[in-house]
N, C-alpha and C positions, 0 to 999 in steps of 0.2 A: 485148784481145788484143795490142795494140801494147806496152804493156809489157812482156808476156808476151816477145812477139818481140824489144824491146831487147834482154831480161835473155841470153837464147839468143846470141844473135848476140855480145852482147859479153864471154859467157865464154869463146868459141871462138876470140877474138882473142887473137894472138901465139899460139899453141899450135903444136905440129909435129903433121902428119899423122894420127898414134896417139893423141895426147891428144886433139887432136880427135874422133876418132872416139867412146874413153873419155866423153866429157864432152855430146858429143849424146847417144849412149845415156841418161846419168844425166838428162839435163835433159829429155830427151822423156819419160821416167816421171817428171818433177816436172811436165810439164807437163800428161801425162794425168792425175796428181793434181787438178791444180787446176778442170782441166775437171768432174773427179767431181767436186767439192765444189760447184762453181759449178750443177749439178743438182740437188742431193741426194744425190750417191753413184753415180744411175743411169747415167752415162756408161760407165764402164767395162765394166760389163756389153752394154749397144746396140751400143760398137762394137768389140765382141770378136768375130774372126771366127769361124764359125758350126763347131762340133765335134761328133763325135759322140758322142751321149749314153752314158753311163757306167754299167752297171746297179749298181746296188747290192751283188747277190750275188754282184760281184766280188771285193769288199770283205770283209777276214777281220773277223767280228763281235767287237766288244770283248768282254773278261774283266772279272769281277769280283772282286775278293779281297774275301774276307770273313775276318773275324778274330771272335775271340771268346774263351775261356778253358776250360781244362782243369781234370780232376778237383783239382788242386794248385794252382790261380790263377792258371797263367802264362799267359801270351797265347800264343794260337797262331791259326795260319791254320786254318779251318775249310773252306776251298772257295777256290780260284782259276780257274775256268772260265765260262763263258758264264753268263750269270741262269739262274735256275730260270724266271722268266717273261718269255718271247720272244713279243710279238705283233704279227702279220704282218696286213697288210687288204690282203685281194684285191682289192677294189673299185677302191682307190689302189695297185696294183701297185709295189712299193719303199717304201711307206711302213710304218715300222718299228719297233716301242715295244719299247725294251730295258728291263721293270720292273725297278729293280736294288734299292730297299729300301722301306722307310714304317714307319710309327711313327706312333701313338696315344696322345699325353694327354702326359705325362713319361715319357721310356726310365729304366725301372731300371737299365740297365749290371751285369746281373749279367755278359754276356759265354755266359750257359748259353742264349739266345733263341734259339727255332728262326728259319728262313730266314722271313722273313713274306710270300716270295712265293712257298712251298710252297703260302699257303691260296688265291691269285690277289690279283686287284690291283684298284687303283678308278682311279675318273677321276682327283680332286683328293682332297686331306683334307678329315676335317673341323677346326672351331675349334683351334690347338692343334696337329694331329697333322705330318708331314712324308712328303713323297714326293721320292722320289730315281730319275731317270729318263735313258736318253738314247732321241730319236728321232734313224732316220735320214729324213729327206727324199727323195724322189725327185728326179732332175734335172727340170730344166726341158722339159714335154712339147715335141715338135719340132710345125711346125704341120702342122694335119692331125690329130693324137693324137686316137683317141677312148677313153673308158671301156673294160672289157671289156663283152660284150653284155649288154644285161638292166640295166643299171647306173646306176642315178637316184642325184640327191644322198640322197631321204629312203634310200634302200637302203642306202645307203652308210653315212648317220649311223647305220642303224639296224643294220649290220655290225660299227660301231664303239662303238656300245655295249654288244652283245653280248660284244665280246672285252676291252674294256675299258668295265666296268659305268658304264653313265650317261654315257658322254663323248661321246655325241652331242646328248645334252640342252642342253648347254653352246652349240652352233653356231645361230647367226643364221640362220632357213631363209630371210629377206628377199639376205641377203647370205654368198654360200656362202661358209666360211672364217672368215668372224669370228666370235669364238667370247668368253663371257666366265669367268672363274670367280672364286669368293671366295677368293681366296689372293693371298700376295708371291708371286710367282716367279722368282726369281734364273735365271739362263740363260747360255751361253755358247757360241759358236761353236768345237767344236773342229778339224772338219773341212768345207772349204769354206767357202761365201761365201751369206749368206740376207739376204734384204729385210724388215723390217717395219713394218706397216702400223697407225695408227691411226687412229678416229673419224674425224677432217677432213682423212684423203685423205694426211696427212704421209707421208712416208716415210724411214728411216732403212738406213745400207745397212750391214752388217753382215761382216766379213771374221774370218780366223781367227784366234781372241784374244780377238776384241771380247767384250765382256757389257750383259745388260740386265738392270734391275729391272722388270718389272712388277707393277704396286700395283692387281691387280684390274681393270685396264682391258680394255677391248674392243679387241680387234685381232686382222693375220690376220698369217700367214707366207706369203711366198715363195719358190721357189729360182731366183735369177735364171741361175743356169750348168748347163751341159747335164752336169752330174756331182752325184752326191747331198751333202746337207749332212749331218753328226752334228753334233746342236745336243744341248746337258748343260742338264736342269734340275735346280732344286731348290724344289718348291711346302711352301709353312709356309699353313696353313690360318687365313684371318680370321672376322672379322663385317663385314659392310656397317655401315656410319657414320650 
């Protein structure tokens, strides 16, 4: 920290008034930087002062364009509106699966395919196929939060497998949250700030932009701010090794 305090002190020297003010600002967010790093990330989040949570259906739900091709081959927009499959879990009140596409085996690209989530949707693919998804997260519960009534975790898995087939199957009952499945999962934070968790407790902290590869590993999400995340995947279905 004594460097840290050098570095401060001695860019504010010789400066007038204003610049100084300018350049604590700047060096106080280099310095709550470094603090996050010097954690894991999680500083930022602990000493943020405390907000009120943010529902989600505040939030105008993303669009999706769909393109495809006409009687003569040209391309054209076939839908630019909300997915055909929107699912909501009460259990997790805010928690939000926006289905936007998937694919099986090789896409023909004829452009004539109906919407594939007219037929509904699955957890993961299988070998081969691809799912194209965004969730939104719920913020971070204030303390005190409980379930709605009635509300276990098996209930819960067993809610969200119902609405999307099998994806409770996938969840840890030892360890609520951790969940694995056979696929790459490319991912990306577009809205808000998520924590993720693996196997040995690691922690990576995730801001808007950021991306991750996961290669089939076991892990959980969090949302460490009192406002919901939209996190974008894209699952390509494996084999275990």
């Amino acid at each position: 920290m004594g460097k840290l305090s050098w570095f401060w002190q001695s860019r504010n020297k010789n400066k007038s008034s204003e610049d100084k003010k300018q350049a604590e600002g700047s060096d106080r967010r280099r310095l709550l930087q470094a603090l996050s790093a010097m954690v894991g990330g999680g500083a930022l989040a602990s000493i943020s002062p405390p907000a009120e949570a943010k529902d989600s259906s505040e939030l105008p739900p993303p669009k999706r364009a769909l393109t495809g091709r006409d009687a003569a081959g040209k391309s054209v927009f076939k839908s630019f509106e909300v997915t055909s499959k929107v699912v909501e879990i009460d259990s997790n009140p805010g928690l939000t699966f926006y289905e936007l596409y998937m694919t099986e085996g090789v896409p023909q690209l004829t452009g004539l395919e109906p919407d594939p989530m007219l037929k509904g949707t699955v957890a993961f693919p299988g070998p081969g196929g691809t799912m194209f998804r965004l969730i939104s997260y719920p913020p971070r519960r204030p303390e005190g939060w409980k379930p709605p009534a009635g509300v276990t975790f098996k209930s819960a898995l067993q809610e969200m497998s119902e609405k999307v087939p099998r994806m409770g199957d996938h969840f840890d009952l030892s360890a609520p949250g951790m969940h694995t499945s056979d696929t790459i999962d490319y991912g990306v934070v577009v809205r808000g700030e998520m924590t993720l968790e693996l196997d040995d407790g690691q922690l990576v902290h995730l801001r808007q932009g950021d991306c991750i590869v996961q290669n089939g590993t076991r892990h959980r999400w969090r949302n460490p701010l009192p406002e919901p995340c939209l996190m974008a995947f894209i699952s390509v279905g494996g084999k275990r090794g």
